[in-house]
KEGU-102978 format. One record per residue (C-alpha): x, y, z; residue number from 0. Coordinates in Angstrom, 3 decimals. Example, Ala and Ser with C-alpha at 12.3 -4.5 7.8 and 13.67 -1.06 7.14 Angstrom:
<rs>
R       c1       c2       c3   i
R   12.300   -4.500    7.800   0
R   13.670   -1.060    7.140   1
</rs>
This chain:
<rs>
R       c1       c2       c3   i
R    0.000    0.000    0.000   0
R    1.142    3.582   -0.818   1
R    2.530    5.460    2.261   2
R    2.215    9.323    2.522   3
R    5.726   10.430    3.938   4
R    4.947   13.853    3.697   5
R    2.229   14.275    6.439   6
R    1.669   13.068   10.156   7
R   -1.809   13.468   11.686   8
R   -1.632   13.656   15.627   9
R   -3.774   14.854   18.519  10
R   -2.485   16.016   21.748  11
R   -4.236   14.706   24.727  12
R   -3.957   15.330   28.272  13
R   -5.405   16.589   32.310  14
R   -6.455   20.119   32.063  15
R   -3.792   22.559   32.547  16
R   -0.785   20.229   31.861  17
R    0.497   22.287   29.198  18
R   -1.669   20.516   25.316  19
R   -2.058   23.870   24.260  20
R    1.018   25.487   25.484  21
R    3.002   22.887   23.307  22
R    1.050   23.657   20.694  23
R    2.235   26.508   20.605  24
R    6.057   25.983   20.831  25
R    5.711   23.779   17.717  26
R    3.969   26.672   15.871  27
R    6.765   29.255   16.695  28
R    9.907   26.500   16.029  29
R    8.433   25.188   12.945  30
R    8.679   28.817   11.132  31
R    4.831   29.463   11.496  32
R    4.913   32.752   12.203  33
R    7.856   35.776   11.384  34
R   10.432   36.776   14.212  35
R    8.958   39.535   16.564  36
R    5.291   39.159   15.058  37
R    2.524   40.203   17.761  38
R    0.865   36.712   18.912  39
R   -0.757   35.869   21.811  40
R    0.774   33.256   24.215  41
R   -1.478   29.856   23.462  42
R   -2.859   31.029   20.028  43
R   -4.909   28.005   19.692  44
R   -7.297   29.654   22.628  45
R   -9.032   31.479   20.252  46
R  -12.390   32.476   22.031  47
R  -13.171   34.791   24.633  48
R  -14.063   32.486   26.975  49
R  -10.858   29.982   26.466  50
R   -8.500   33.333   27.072  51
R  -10.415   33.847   30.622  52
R  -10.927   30.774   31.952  53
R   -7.413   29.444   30.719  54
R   -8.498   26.250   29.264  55
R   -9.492   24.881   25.788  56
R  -13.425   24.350   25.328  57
R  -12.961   23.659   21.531  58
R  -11.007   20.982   19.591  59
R   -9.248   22.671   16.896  60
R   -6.543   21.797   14.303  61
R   -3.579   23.448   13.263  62
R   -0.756   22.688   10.542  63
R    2.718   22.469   10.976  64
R    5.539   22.299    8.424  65
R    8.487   21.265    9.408  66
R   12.004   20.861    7.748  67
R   13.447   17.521    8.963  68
R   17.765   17.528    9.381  69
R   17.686   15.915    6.154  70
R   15.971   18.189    4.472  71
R   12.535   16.744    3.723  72
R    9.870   19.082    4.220  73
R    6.649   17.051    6.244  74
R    3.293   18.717    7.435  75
R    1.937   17.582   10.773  76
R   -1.702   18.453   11.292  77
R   -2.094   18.982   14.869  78
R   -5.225   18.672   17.065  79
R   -5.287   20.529   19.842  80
R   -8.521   18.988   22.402  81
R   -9.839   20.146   25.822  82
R   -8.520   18.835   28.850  83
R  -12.242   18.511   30.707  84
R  -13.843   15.985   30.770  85
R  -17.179   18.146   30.037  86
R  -15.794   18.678   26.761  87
R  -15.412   14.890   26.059  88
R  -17.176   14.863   22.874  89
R  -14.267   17.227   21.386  90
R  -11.863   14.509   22.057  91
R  -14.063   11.487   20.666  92
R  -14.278   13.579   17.732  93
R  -10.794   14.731   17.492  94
R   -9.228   11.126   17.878  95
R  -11.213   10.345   14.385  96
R   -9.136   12.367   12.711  97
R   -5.848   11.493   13.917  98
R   -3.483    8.297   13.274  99
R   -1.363    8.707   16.761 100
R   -1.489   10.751   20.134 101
R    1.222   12.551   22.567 102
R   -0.178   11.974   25.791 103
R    1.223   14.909   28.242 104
R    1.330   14.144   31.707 105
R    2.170   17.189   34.172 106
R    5.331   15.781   35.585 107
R    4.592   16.908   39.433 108
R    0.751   16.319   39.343 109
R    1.213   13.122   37.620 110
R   -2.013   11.435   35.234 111
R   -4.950   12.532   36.870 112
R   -8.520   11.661   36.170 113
R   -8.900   13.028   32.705 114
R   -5.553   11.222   31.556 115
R   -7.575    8.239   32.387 116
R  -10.316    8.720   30.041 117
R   -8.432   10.543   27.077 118
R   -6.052    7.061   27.625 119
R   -8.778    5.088   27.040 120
R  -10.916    6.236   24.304 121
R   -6.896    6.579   22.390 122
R   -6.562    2.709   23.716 123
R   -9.786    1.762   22.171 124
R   -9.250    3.306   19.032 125
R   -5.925    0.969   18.829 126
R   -3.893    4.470   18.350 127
R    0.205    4.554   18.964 128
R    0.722    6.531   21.617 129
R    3.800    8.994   22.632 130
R    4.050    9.969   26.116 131
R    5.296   13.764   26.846 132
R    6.293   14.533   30.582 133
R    5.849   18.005   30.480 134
R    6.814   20.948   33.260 135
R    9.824   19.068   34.545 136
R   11.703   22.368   35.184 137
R    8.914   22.815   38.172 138
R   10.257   23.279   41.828 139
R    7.412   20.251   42.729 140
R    8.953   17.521   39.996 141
R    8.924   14.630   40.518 142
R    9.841   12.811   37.051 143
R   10.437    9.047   38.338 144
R    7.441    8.221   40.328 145
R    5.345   10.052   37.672 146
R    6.768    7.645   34.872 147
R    6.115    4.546   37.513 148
R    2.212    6.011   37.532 149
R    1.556    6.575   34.011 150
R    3.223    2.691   33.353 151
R    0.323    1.411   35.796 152
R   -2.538    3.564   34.427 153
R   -1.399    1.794   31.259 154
R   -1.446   -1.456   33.012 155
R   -5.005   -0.663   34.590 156
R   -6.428   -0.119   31.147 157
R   -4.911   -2.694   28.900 158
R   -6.123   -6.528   28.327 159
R   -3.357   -9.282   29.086 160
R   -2.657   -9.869   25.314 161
R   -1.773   -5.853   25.033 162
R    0.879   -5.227   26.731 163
R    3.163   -4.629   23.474 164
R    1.637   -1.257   24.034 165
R    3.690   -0.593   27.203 166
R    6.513   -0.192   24.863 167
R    5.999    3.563   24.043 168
R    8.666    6.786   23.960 169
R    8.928    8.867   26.964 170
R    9.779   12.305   25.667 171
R   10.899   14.543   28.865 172
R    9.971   18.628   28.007 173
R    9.439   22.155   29.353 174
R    6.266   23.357   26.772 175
R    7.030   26.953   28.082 176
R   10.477   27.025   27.333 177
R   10.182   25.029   24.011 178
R   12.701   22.270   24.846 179
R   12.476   18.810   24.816 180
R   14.727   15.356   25.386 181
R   15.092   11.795   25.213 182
R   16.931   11.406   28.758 183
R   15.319   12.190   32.064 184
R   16.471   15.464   33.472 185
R   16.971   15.917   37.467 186
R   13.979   17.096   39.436 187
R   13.705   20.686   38.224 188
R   15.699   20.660   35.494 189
R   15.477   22.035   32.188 190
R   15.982   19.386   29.216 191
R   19.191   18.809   27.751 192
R   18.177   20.075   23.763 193
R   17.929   23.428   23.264 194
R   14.679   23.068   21.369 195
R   12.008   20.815   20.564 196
R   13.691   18.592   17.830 197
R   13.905   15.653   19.506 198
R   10.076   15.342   20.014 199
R    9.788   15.840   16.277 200
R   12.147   12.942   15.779 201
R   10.098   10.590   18.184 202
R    6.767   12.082   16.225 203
R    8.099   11.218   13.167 204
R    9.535    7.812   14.030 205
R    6.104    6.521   15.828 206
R    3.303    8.067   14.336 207
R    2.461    6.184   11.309 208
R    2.190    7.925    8.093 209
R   -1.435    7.849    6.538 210
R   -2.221    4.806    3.878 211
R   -3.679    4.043    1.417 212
R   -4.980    2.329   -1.657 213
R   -4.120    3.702   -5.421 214
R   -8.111    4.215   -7.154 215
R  -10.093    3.863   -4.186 216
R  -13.569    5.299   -3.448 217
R  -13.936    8.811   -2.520 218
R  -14.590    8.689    1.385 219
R  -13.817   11.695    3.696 220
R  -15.733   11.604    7.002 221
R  -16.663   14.825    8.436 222
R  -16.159   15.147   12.233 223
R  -16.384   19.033   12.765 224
R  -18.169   22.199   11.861 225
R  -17.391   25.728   11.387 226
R  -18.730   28.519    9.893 227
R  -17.727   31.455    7.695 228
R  -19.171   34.991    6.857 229
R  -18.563   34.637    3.148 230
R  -18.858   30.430    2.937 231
R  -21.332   29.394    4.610 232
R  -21.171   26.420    6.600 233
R  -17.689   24.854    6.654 234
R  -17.535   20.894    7.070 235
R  -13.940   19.942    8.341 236
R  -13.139   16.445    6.854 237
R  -10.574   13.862    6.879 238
R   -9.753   11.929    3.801 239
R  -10.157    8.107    4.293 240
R   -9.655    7.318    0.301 241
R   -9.668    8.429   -3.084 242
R   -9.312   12.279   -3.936 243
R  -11.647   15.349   -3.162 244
R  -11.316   17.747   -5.739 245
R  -12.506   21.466   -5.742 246
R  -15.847   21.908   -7.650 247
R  -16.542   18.152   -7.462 248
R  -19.650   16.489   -7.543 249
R  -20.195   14.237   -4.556 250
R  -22.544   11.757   -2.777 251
R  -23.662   13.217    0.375 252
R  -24.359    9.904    2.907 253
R  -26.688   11.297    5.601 254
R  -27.232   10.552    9.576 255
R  -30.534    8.698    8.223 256
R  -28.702    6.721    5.955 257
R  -30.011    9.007    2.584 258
R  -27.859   10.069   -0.223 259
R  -28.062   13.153   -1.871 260
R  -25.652   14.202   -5.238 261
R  -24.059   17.894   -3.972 262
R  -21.510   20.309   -5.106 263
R  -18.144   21.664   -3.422 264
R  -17.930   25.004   -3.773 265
R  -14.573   25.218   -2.048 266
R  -11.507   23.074   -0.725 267
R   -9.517   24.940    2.376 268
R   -6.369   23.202    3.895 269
R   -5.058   25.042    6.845 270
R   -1.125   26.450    7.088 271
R   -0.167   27.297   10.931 272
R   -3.548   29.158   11.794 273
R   -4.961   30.019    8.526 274
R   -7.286   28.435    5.954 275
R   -5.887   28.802    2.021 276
R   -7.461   27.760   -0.723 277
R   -6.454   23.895   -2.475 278
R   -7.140   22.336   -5.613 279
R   -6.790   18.695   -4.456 280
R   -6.767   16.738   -1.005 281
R   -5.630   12.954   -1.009 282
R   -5.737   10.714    1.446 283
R   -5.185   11.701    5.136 284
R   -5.531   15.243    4.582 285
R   -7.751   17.106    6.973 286
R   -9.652   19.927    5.122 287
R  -12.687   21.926    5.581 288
R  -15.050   22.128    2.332 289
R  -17.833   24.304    1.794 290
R  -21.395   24.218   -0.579 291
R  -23.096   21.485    1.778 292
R  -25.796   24.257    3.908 293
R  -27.347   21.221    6.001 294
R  -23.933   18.809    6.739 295
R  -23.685   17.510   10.074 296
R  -20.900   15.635   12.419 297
R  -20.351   12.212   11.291 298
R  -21.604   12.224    8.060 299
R  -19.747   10.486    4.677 300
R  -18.731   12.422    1.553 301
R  -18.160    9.663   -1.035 302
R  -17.853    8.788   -5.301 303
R  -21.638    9.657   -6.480 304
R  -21.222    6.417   -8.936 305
R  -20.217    4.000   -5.380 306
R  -21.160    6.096   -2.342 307
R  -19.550    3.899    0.692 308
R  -20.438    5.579    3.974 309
R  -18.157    5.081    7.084 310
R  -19.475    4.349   10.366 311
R  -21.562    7.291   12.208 312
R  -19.469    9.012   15.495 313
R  -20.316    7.571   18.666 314
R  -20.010    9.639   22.097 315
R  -20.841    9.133   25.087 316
R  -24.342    9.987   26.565 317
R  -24.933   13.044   28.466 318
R  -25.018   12.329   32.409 319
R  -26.010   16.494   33.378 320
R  -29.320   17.913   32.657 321
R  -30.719   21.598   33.349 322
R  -33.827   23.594   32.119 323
R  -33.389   26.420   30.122 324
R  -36.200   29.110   29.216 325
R  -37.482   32.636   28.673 326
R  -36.738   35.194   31.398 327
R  -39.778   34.941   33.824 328
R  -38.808   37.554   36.499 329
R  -40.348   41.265   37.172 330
R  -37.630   42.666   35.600 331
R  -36.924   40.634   32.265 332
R  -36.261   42.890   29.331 333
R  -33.778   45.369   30.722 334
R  -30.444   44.936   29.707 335
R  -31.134   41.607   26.994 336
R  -32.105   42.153   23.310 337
R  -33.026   38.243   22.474 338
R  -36.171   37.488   24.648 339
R  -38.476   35.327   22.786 340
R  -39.346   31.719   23.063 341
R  -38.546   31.204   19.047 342
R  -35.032   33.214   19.364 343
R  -33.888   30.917   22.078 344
R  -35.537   27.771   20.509 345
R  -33.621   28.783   17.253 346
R  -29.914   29.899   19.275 347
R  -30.652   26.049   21.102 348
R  -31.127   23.770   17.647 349
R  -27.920   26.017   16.180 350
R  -25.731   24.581   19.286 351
R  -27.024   20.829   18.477 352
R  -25.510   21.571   15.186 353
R  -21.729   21.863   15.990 354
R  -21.812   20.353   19.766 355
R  -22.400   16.427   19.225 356
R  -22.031   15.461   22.995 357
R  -25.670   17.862   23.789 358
R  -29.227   16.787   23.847 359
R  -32.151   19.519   23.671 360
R  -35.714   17.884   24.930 361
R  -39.222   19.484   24.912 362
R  -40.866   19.978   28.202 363
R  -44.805   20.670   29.257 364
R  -43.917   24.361   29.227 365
R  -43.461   26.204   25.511 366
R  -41.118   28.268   26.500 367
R  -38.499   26.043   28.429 368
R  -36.532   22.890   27.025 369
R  -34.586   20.569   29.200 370
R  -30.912   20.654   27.718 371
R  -28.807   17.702   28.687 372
R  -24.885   17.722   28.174 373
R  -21.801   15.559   30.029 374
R  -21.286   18.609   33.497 375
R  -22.213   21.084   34.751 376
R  -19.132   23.322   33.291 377
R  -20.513   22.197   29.647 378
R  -23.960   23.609   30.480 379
R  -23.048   26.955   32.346 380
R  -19.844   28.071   29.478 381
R  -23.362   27.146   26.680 382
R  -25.075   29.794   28.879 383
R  -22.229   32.214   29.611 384
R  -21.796   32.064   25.581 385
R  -25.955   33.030   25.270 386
R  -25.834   35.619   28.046 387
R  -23.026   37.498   25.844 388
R  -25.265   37.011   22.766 389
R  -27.677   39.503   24.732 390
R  -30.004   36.645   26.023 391
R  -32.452   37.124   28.787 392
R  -32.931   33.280   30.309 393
R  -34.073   31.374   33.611 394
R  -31.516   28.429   34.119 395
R  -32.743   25.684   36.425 396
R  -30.377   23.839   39.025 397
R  -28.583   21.347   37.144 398
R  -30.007   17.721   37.393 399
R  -29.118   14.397   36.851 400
R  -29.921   12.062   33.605 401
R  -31.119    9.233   35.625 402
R  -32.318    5.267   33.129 403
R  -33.903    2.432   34.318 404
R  -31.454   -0.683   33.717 405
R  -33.615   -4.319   34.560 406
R  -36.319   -2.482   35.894 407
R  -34.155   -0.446   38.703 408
R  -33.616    3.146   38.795 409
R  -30.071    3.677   37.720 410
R  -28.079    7.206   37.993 411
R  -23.971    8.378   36.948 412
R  -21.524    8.050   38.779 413
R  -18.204    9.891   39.050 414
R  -14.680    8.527   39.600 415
R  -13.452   11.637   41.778 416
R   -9.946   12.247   42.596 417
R   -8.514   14.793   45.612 418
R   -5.280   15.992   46.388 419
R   -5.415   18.072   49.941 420
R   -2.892   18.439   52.664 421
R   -3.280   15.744   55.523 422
R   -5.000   17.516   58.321 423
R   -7.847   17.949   55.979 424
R   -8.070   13.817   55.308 425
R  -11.192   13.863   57.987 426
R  -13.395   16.941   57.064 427
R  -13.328   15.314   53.395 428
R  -13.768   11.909   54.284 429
R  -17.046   13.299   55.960 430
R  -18.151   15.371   53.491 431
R  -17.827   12.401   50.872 432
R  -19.878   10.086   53.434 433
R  -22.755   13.002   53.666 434
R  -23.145   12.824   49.659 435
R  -23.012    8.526   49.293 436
R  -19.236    8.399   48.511 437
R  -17.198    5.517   48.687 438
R  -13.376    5.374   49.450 439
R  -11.408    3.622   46.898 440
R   -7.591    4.159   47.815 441
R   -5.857    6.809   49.445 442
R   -1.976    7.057   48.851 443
R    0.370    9.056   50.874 444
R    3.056   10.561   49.278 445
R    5.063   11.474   52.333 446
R    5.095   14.747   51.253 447
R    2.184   16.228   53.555 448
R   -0.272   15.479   50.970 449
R   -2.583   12.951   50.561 450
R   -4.700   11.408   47.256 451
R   -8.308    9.876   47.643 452
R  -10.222    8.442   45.360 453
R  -13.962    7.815   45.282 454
R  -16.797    6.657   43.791 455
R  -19.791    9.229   43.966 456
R  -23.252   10.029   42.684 457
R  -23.106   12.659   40.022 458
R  -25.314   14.597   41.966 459
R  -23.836   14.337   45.336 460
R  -20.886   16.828   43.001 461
R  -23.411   19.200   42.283 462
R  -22.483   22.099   44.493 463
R  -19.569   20.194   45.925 464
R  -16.473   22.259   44.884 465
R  -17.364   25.624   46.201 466
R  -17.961   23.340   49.652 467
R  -14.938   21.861   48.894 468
R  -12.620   25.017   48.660 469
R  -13.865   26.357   51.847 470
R  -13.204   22.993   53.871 471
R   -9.514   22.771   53.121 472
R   -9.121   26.687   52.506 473
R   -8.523   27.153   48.656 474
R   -5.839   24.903   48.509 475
R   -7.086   21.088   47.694 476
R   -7.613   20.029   44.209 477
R  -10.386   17.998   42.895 478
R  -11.168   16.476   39.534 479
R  -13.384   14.041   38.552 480
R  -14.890   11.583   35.487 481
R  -17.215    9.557   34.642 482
R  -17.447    6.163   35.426 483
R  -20.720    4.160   34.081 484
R  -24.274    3.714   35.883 485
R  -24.842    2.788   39.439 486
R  -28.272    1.952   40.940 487
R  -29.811    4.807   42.661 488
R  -28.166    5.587   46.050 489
R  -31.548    7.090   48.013 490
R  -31.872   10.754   48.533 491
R  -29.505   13.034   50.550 492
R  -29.151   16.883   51.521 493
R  -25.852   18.182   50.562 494
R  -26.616   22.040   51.362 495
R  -26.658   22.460   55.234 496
R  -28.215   26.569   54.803 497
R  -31.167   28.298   53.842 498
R  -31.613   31.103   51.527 499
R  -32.613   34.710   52.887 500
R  -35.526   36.035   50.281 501
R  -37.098   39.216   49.706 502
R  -40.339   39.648   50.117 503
R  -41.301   42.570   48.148 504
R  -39.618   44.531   44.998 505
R  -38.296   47.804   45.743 506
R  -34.698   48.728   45.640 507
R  -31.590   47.842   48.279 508
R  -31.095   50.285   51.095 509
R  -28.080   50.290   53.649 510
R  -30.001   50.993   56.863 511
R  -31.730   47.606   55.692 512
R  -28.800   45.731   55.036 513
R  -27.074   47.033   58.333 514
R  -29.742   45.307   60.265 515
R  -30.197   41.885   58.052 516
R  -26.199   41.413   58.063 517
R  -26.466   39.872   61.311 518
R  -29.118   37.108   59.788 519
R  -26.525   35.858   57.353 520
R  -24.239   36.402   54.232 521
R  -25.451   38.993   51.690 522
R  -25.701   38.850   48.024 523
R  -26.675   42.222   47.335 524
R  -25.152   45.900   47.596 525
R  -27.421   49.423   48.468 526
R  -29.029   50.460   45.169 527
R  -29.712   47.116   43.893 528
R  -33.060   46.409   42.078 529
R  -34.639   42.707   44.063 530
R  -38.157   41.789   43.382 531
R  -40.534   39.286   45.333 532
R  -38.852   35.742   45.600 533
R  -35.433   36.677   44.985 534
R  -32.450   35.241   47.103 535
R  -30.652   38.089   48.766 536
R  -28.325   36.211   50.745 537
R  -27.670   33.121   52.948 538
R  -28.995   31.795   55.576 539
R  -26.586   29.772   58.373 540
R  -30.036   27.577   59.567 541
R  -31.061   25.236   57.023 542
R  -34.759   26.788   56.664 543
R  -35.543   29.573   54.329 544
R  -36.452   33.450   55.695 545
R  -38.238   36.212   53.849 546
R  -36.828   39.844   54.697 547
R  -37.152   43.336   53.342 548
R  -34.020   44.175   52.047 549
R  -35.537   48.040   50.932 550
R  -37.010   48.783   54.636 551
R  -35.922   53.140   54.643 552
R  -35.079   54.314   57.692 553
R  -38.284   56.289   59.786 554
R  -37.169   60.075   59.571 555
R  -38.355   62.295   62.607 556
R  -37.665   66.052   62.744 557
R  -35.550   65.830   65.744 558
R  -32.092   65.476   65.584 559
R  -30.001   62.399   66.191 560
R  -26.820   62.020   67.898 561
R  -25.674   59.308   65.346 562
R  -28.038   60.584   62.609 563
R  -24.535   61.513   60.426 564
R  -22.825   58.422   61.166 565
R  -22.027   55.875   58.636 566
R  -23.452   52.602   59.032 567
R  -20.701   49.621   58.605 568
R  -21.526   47.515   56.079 569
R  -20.134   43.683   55.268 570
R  -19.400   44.041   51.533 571
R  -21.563   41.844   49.765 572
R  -20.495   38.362   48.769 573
R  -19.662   38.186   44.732 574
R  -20.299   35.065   43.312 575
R  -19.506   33.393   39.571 576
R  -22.244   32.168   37.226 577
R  -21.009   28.625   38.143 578
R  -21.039   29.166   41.858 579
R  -24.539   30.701   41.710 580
R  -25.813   27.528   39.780 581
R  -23.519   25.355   42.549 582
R  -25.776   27.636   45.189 583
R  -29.107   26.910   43.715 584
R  -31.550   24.418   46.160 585
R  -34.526   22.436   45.082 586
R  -36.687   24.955   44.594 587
R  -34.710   27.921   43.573 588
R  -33.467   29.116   39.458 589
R  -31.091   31.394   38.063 590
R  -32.174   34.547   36.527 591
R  -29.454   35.098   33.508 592
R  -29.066   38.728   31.749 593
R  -26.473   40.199   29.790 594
R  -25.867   42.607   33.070 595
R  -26.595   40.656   35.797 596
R  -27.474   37.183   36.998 597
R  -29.512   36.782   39.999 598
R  -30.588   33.440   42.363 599
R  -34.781   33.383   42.517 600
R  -37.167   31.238   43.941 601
R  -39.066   28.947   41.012 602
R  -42.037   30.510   42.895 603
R  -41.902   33.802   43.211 604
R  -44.885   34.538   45.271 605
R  -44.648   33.230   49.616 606
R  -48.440   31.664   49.644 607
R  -47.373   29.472   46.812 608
R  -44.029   28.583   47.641 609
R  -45.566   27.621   51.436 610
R  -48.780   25.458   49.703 611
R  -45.869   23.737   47.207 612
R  -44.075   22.783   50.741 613
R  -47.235   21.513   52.144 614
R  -47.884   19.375   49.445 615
R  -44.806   17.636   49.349 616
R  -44.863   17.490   53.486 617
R  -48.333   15.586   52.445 618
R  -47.225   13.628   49.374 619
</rs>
């Protein structure tokens, strides 16, 4: 079979924050991608808003390197870069279809963590070489030996007896940042011993196979992503299986319902380093995005109109997170959004099935809410935090679980959750786990002062868990999690000890109010603030709710006061993120999203009916 020499397709998998997209970078810059003192932004790849705030990847993209081996040969390596949460799982699935090899970077102080475990094992099950990067070992924290020791075992966990040829794979030791990589294991802290990232190119080239293929074969290039452009139209991004696509070529269009339609390419784009130029041909294993096909979706086939062959549809896994999303309800909807109607939001939700394969969007009784269901709660709150920049008014429900009955029991998802935290806080976690259904796994002691646990817990007993778990060991443990199949249903639990402090009547904030409810609990809200009737103003340390008047004026007399002119202390109020607010929520309470500010409310706004809902279920 013919062998294309001149091209390398490879994803880069890892943990979130270990550096994918950092090294991305570093092979952009030493491969000649962009001119000496040009103006680019450190991890280029990041290219939404969103990804340059939060710091991580929420998109799979690809990117295309050329580089000039010693001897002279010129070889493209398409690169694609994929989140490191596991929310964004259905990036990866998708991104590993493309690909015919992975570098698998493990942070070499942190070691493989959760995610590592599930990239590894889609990449296992796909039968895909791997490379293994060690990346960060200049860190003060390194600790390159016993990391190598744990990635060998995760390797050992996830392979089958007859596998174990697998274990044979290059370690490649590298600092991302710096650009430098090596064959031989620095010292703890140490910089590599090649100046730049060469040697990793070597190993790239070396293991990665080169794409196949056979001379005459069917057209079939499998699309697995979508983008749009202003002046194209809907972009399908497409690897070539077989055969040649051609520019204005007519094609067989093989559908998700197993239809095929005769269509025409209007265009052929390959990318160079971070831009898309124009190509006359693509051959086999050549990622490219084509244009002219309005209606494509993820996992379709293009193929010869004469012999249309489809290839297998994308599978990912199902969505385990579910939340209710609808029209602003409140008293004060339609002051700072533009995009209010049911049909705009219906329309904004059936566009994000179109490029995100990993959601679901469901009908519910009400015409103007839909229950969206995705893989976490991250997924689900950066879908809204995209919307609520769009000038969207919504109400956002408290994130539930996607619960199926397996043999006629209730099943629900379960999470494999990892901690790191400093010994003295092995107890206060321990009981927290034990309070949301969590069972101990294994706990290893590094010696260090630092301890790992690892549980199994319901995917709702997480729900709210982080922000409780940040306080309990004082900002500094570190928690991730994944998914880890279907459990039967572990009974009900509480997991938020507090009440919720709500107004009783709309009016505006006051500070001679506030002075006097500080005392209740924490605040949410600062003097001049709008609230209306049912809407959480702060937190209450007892576990039942209270209504208060947060815009109670203080009684003016015409005789003067000693203290009249002094100021009245106030506890600034507590800030809180979108995700923290949705962490916040109870049973009963929503979140009020607008493009200027996002507010906790009661699903029932009015007392009578919030205290005949409790009586029901006290009677039910």
């Amino acid at each position: 079979m013919p062998i294309r020499q001149d091209l390398r397709n490879v994803a880069i998998i890892a943990h979130v924050d270990h550096g994918k997209t950092t090294l991305v970078d570093a092979m952009l810059w030493q491969s000649g991608a962009f001119r000496e003192g040009a103006d680019i932004n450190n991890r280029v790849m990041d290219s939404m808003d969103l990804e340059r705030e939060k710091g991580i990847t929420i998109l799979a993209k690809n990117t295309a390197v050329r580089h000039v081996r010693p001897s002279g040969e010129a070889v493209t390596i398409n690169i694609i870069d994929t989140p490191g949460h596991a929310d964004f799982g259905g990036e990866v699935e998708r991104g590993l279809e493309m690909v015919d090899g992975v570098i698998l970077l493990v942070d070499s102080s942190e070691g493989p963590l959760p995610q590592t475990r599930f990239v590894l094992r889609k990449a296992l099950a796909k039968n895909l070489p791997i490379i293994v990067v060690v990346n960060k070992v200049d860190r003060a924290d390194a600790r390159i030996g016993e990391v190598v020791e744990e990635t060998y075992d995760l390797f050992m966990d996830l392979l089958d007896d007859d596998a174990a040829h697998v274990l044979d794979f290059p370690i490649v030791y590298a600092s991302a940042k710096a650009g430098r990589a090596s064959l031989t294991q620095p010292g703890d802290g140490e910089m590599p011993d090649s100046p730049n990232l060469e040697p990793l190119f070597d190993t790239l080239f070396e293991h990665i196979p080169a794409p196949t293929y056979e001379e005459g074969a069917t057209l079939q290039a499998h699309v697995t992503n979508l983008d749009a452009s202003p002046y194209l139209g809907r972009l399908a991004l497409c690897r070539v299986v077989a055969g040649e696509l051609r520019r204005g070529q007519l094609v067989a269009w093989c559908k998700t319902d197993g239809t095929v339609s005769t269509v025409k390419l209007t265009e052929l784009l390959m990318t160079e380093a971070l831009e898309r130029v124009q190509a006359d041909v693509a051959r086999p294993g050549d990622i490219v995005a084509i244009a002219g096909i309005p209606q494509i979706m993820i996992g379709e086939t293009l193929s010869d109109p004469e012999n249309p062959l489809p290839l297998p549809l994308i599978h990912v896994d199902e969505p385990s997170i579910s939340m209710t999303i609808g029209i602003n309800t409140s008293p004060l909807a339609g002051k700072s959004g533009k995009n209010l109607t049911a049909r705009l939001l219906k329309a904004r939700l059936d566009q994000e099935l179109i490029g995100n394969v990993s959601i679901r969007v469901l009908p519910t009784e009400r015409p103007d809410t839909w229950e969206v269901q995705g893989r976490g709660e991250l997924q689900l709150a950066i879908l809204v935090e995209m919307m609520r920049r769009e000038s969207f008014e919504l109400t956002v429900g408290k994130p539930q679980v996607v619960t199926r009955t397996i043999d006629g029991k209730l099943h629900e998802p379960v999470e494999r959750l990892t901690v790191d935290i400093p010994e003295e806080y092995v107890g206060t976690v321990t009981q927290l786990m034990g309070l949301r259904r969590g069972q101990m796994e294994q706990m290893v002691n590094h010696g260090t002062g630092w301890v790992r646990l690892e549980f199994i817990v319901p995917a709702r007993g997480l729900i709210g868990f982080r922000t409780e778990f940040l306080t309990e060991t004082r900002g500094t443990g570190i928690m991730n999690h994944v998914s880890e199949g279907y459990a039967p249903w572990a009974g009900a639990f509480r997991t938020r000890p507090t009440g919720s402090l709500v107004a009783d009547r709309t009016g505006v904030v006051t500070g001679y109010a506030l002075f006097n409810l500080q005392e209740r609990g924490t605040l949410f809200v600062s003097p001049g603030d709008e609230v209306y009737e049912g809407m959480i103003v702060g937190e209450n340390p007892r576990a039942e709710d209270m209504d208060v008047n947060p815009s109670k004026e203080k009684k003016l007399t015409n005789v003067r006061s000693s203290t009249g002119d002094e100021l009245e202390r106030l506890i600034p109020a507590k800030k809180m993120s979108m995700e923290q607010q949705l962490e916040f929520c109870a049973g009963d309470e929503c979140l009020e999203v607008t493009p200027a500010v996002v507010r906790i409310r009661k699903v029932l706004l009015n007392a009578n009916d919030r205290s005949k809902e409790r009586n029901r279920n006290k009677k039910g």
